[in-house]
Chimera marker file (.cmm) of the C-alpha trace (Angstrom):
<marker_set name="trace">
<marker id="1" x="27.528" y="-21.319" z="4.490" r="1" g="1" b="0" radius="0.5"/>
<marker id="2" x="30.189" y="-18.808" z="5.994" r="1" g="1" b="0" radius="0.5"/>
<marker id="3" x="27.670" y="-15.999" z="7.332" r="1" g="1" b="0" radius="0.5"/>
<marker id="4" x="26.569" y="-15.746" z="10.846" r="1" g="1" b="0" radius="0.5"/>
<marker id="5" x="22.921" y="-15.660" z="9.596" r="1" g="1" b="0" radius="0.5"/>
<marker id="6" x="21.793" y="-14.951" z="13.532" r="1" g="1" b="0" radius="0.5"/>
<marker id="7" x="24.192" y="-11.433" z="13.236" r="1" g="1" b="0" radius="0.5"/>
<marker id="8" x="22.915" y="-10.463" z="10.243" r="1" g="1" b="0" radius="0.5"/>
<marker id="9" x="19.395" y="-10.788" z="11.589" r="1" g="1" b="0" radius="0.5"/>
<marker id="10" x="19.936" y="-9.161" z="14.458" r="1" g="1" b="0" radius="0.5"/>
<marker id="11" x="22.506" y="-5.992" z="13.021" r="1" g="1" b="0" radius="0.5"/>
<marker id="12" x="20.169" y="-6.084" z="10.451" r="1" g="1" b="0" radius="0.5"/>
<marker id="13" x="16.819" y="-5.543" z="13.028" r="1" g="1" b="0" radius="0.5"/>
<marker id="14" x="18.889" y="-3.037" z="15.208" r="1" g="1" b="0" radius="0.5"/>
<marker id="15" x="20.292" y="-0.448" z="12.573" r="1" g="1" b="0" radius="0.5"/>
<marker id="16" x="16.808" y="-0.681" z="10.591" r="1" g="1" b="0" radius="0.5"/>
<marker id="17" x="15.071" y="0.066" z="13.780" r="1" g="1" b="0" radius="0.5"/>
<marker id="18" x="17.246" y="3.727" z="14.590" r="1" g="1" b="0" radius="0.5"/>
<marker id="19" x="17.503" y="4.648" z="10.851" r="1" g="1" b="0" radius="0.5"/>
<marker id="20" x="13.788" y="4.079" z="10.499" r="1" g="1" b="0" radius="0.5"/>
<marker id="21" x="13.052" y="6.186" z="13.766" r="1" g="1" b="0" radius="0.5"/>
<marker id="22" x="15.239" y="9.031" z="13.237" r="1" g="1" b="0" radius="0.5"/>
<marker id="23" x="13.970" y="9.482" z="9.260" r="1" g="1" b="0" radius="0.5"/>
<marker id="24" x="10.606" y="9.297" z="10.823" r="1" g="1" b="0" radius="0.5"/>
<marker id="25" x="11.497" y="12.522" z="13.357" r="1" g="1" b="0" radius="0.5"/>
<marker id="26" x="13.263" y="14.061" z="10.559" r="1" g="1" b="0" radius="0.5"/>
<marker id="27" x="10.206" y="13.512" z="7.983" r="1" g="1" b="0" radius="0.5"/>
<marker id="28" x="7.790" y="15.036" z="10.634" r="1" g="1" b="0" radius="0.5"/>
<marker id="29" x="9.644" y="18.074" z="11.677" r="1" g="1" b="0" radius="0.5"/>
<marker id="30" x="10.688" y="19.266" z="8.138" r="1" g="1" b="0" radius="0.5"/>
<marker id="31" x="7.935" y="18.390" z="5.593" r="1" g="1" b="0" radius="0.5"/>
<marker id="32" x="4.175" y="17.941" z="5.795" r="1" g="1" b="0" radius="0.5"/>
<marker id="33" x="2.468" y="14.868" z="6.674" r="1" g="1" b="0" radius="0.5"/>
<marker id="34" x="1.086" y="12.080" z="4.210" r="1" g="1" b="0" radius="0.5"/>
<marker id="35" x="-1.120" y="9.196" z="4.093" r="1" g="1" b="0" radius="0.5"/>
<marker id="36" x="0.119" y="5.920" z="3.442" r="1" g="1" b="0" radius="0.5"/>
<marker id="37" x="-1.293" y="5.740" z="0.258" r="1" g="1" b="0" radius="0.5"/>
<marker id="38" x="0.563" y="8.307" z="-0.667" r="1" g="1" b="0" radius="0.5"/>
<marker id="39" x="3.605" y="7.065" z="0.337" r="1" g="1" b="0" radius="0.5"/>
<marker id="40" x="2.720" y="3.959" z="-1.852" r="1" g="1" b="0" radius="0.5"/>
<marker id="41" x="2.455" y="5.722" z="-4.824" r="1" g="1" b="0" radius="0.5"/>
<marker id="42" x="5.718" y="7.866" z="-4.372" r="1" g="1" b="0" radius="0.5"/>
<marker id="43" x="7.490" y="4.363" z="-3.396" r="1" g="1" b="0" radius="0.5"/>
<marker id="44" x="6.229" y="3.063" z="-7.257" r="1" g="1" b="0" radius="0.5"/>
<marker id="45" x="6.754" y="5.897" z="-8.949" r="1" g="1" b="0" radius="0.5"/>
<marker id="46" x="10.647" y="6.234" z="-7.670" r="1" g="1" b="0" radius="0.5"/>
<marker id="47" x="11.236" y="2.547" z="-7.883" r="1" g="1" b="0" radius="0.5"/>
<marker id="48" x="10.006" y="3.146" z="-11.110" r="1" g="1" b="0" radius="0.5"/>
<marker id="49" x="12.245" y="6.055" z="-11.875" r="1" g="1" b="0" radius="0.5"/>
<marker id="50" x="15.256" y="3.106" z="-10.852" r="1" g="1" b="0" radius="0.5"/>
<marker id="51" x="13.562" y="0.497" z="-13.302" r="1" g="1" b="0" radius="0.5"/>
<marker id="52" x="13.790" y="2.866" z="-16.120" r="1" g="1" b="0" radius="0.5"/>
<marker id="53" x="17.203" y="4.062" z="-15.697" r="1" g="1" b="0" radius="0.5"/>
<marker id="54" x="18.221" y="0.164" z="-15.490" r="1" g="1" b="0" radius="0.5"/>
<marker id="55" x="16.196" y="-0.172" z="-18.855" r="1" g="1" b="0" radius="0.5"/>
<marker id="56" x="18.729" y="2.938" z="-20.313" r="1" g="1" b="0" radius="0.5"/>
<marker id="57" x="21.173" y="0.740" z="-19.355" r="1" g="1" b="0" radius="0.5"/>
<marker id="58" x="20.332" y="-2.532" z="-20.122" r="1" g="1" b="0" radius="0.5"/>
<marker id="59" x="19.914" y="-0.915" z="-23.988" r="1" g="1" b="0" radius="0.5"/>
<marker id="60" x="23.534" y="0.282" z="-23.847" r="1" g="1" b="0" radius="0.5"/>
<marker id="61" x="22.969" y="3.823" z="-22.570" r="1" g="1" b="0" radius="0.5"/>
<marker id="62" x="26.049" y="5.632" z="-20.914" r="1" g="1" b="0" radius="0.5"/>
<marker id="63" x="23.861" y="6.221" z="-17.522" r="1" g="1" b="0" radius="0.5"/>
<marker id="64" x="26.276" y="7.658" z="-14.562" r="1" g="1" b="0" radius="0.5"/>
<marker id="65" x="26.690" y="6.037" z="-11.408" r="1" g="1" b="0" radius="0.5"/>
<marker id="66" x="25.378" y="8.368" z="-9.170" r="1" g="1" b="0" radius="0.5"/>
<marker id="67" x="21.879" y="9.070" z="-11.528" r="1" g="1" b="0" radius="0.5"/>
<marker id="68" x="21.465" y="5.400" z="-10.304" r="1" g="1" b="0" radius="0.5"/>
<marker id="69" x="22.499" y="5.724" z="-6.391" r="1" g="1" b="0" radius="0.5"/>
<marker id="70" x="20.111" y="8.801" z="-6.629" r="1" g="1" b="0" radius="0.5"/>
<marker id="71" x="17.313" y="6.941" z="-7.276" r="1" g="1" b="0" radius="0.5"/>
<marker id="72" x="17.983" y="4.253" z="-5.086" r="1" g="1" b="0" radius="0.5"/>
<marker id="73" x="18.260" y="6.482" z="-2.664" r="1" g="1" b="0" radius="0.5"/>
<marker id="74" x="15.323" y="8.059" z="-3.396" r="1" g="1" b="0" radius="0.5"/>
<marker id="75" x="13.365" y="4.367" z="-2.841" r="1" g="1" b="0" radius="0.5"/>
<marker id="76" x="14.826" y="3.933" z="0.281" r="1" g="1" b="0" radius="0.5"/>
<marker id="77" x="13.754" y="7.258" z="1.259" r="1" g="1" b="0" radius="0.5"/>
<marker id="78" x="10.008" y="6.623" z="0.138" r="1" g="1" b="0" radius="0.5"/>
<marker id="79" x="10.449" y="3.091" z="1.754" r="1" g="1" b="0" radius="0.5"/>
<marker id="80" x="11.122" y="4.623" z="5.001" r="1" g="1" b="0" radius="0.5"/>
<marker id="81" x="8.065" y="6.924" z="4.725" r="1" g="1" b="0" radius="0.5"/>
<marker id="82" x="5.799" y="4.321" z="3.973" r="1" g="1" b="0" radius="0.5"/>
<marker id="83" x="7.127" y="2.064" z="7.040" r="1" g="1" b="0" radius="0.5"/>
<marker id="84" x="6.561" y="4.959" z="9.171" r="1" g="1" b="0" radius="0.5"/>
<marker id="85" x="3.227" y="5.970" z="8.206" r="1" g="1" b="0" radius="0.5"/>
<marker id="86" x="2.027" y="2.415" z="8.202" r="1" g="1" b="0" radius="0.5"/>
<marker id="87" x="3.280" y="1.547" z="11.414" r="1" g="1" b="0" radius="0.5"/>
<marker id="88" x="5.755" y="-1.346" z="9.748" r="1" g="1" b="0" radius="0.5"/>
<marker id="89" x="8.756" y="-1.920" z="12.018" r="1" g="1" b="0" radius="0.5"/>
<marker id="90" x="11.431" y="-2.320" z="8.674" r="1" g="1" b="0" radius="0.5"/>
<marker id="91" x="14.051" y="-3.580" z="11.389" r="1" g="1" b="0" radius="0.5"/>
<marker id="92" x="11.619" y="-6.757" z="12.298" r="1" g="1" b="0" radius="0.5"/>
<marker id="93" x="10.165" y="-7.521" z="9.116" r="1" g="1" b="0" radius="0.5"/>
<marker id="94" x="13.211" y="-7.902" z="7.190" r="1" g="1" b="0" radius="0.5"/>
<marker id="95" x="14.533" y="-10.077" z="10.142" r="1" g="1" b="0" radius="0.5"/>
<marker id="96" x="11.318" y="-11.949" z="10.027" r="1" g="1" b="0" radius="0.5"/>
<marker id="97" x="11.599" y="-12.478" z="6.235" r="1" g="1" b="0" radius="0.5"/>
<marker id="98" x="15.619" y="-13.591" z="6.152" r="1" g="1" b="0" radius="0.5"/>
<marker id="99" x="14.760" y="-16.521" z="8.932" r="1" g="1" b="0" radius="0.5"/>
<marker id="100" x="11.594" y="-17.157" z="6.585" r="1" g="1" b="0" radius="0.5"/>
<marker id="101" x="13.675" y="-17.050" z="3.190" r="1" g="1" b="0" radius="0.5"/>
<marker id="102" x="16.711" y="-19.051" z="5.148" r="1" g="1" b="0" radius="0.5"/>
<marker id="103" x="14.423" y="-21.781" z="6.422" r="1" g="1" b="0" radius="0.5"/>
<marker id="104" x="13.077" y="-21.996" z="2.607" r="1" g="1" b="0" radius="0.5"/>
<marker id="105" x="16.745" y="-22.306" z="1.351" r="1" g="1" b="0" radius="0.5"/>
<marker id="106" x="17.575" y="-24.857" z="3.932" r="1" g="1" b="0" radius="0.5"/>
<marker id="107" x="14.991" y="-26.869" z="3.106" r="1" g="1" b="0" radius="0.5"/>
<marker id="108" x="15.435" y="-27.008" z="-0.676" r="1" g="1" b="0" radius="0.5"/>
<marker id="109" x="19.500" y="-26.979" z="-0.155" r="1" g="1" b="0" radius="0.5"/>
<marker id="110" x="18.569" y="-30.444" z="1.623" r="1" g="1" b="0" radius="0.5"/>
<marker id="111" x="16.373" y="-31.728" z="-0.896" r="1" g="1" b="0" radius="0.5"/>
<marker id="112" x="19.288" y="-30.233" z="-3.600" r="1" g="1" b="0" radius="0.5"/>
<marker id="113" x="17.208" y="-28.048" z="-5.016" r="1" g="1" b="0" radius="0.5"/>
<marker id="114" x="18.458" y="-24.034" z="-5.256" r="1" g="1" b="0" radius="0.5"/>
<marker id="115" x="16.842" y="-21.207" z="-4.151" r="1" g="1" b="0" radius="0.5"/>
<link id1="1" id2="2" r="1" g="1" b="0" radius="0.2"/>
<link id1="2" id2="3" r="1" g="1" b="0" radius="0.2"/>
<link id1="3" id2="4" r="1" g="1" b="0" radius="0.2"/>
<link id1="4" id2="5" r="1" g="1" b="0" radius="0.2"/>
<link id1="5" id2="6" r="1" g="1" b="0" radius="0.2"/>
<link id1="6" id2="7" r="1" g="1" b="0" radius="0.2"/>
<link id1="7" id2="8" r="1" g="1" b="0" radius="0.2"/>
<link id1="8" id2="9" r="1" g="1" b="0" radius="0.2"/>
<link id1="9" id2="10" r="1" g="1" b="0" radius="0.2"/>
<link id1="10" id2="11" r="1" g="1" b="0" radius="0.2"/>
<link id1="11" id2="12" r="1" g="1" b="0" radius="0.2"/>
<link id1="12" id2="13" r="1" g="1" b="0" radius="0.2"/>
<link id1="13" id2="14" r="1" g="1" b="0" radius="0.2"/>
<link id1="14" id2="15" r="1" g="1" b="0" radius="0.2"/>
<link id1="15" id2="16" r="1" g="1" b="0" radius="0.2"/>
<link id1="16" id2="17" r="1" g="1" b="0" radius="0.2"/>
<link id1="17" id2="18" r="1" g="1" b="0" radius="0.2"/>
<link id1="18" id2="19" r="1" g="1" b="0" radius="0.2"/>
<link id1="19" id2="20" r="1" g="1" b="0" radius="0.2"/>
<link id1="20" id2="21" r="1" g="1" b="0" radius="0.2"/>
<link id1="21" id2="22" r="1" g="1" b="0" radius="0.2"/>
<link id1="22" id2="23" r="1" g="1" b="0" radius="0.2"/>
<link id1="23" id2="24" r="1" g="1" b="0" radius="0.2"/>
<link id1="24" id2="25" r="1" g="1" b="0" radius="0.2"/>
<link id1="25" id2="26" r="1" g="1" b="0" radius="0.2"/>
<link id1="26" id2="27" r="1" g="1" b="0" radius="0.2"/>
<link id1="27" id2="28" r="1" g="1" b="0" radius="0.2"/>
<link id1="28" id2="29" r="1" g="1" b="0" radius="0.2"/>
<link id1="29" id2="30" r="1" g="1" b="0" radius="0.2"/>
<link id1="30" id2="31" r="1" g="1" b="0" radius="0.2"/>
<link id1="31" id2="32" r="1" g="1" b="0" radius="0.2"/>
<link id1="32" id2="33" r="1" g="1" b="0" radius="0.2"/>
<link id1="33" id2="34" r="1" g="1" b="0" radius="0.2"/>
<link id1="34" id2="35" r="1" g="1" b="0" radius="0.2"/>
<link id1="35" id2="36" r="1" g="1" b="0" radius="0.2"/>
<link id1="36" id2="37" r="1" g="1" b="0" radius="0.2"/>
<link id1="37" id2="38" r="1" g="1" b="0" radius="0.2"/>
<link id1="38" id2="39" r="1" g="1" b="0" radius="0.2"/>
<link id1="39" id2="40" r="1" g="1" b="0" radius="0.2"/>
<link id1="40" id2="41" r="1" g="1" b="0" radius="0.2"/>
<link id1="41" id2="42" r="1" g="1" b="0" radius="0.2"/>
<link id1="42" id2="43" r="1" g="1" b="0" radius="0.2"/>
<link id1="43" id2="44" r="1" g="1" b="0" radius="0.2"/>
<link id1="44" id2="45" r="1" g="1" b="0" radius="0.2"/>
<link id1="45" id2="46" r="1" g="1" b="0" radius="0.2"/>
<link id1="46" id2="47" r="1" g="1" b="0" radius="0.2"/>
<link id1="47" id2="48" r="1" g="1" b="0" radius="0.2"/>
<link id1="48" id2="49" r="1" g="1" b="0" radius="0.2"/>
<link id1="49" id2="50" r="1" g="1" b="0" radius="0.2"/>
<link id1="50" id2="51" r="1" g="1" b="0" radius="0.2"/>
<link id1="51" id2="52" r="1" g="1" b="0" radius="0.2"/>
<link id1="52" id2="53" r="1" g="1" b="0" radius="0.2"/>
<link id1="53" id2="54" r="1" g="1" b="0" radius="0.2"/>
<link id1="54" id2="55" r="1" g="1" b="0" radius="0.2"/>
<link id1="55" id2="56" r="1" g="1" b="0" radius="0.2"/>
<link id1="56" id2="57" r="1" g="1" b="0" radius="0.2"/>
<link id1="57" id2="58" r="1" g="1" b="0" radius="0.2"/>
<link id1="58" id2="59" r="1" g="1" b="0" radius="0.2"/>
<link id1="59" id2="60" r="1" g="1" b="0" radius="0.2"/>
<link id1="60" id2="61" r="1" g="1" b="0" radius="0.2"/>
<link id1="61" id2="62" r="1" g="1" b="0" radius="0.2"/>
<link id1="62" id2="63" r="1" g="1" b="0" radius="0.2"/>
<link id1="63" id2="64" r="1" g="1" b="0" radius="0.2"/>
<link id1="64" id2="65" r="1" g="1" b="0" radius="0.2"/>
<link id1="65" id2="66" r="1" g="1" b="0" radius="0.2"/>
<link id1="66" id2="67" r="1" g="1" b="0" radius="0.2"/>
<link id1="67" id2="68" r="1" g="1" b="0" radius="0.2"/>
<link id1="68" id2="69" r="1" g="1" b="0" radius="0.2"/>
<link id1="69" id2="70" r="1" g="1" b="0" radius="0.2"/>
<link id1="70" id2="71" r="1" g="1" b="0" radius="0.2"/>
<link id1="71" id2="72" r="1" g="1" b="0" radius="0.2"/>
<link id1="72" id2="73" r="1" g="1" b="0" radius="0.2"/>
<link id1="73" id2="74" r="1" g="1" b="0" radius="0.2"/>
<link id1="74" id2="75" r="1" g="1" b="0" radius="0.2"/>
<link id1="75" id2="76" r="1" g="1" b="0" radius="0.2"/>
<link id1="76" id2="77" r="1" g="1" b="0" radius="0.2"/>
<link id1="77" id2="78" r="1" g="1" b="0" radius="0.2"/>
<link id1="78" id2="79" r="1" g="1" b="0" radius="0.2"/>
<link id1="79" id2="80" r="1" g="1" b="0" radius="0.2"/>
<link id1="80" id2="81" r="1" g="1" b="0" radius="0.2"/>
<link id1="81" id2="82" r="1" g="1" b="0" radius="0.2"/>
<link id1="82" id2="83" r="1" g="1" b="0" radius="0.2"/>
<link id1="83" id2="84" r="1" g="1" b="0" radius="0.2"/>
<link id1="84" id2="85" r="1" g="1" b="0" radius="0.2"/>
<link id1="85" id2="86" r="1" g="1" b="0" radius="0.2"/>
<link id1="86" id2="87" r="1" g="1" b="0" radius="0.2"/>
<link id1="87" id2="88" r="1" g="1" b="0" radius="0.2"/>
<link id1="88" id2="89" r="1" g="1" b="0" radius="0.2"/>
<link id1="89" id2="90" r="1" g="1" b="0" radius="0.2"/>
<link id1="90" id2="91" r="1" g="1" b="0" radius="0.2"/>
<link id1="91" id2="92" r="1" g="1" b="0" radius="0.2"/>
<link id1="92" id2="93" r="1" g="1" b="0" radius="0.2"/>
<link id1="93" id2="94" r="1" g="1" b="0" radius="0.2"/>
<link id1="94" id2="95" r="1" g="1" b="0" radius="0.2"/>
<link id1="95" id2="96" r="1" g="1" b="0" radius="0.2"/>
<link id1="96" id2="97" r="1" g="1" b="0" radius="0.2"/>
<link id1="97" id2="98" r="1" g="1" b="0" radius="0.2"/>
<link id1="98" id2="99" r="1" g="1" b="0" radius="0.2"/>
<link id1="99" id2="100" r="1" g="1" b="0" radius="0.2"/>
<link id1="100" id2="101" r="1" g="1" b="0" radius="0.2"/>
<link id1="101" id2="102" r="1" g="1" b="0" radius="0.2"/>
<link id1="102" id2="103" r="1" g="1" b="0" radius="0.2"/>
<link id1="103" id2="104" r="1" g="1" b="0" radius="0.2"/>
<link id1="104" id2="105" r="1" g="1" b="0" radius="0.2"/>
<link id1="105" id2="106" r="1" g="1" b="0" radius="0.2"/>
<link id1="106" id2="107" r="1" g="1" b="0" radius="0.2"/>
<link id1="107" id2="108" r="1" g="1" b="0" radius="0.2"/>
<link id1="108" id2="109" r="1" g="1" b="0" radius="0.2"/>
<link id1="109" id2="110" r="1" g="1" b="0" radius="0.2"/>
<link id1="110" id2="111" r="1" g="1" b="0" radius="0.2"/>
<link id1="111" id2="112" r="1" g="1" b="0" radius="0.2"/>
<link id1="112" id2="113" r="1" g="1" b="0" radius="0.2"/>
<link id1="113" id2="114" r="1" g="1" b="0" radius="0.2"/>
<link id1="114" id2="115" r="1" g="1" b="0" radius="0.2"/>
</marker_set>
């Protein structure tokens, strides 16, 4: 494998980590505080909103570009806010989870198995 796994982790941690903190002082100063749970449900209902436009797709549908990057962008967004308001550092746990999913693909990449 060509990719400086370490990098990505740690690029990955880093930019996470100030995106994810200055959404979270954006979020607070312009629009009014939620639970969690609320957060959850917007985070389904956009990714959601993504599946179905996928679907449109999938059937043959003429769906633009940027109706799809819209949504996307809209499950990041609600992603973000649900980090923040459950106190989930995005920049570690995705770090955490590549060493975890890179140690499973090791493992079955030695046994010659794929991931």
């Amino acid at each position: 494998m060509n990719i400086d796994l370490q990098n990505l982790q740690t690029v990955t941690e880093q930019n996470l980590q100030q995106v994810q903190q200055l959404f979270d002082e954006y979020q607070r100063e312009a629009f009014t505080q939620r639970s969690p749970e609320f957060f959850c449900l917007e985070l389904c209902g956009e990714a959601g909103e993504l599946a179905n436009l996928e679907k449109k797709k999938w059937k043959g549908k003429d769906i633009q570009h940027s109706a799809i990057a819209d949504e996307a962008a809209d499950v990041m967004i609600a992603l973000l806010n649900y980090s923040n308001a459950r106190g989930i550092d995005l920049g570690i746990a995705v770090r955490d989870k590549l060493i975890r999913i890179e140690e499973k693909r090791s493992a079955l990449a030695d046994k010659g198995e794929l991931y």
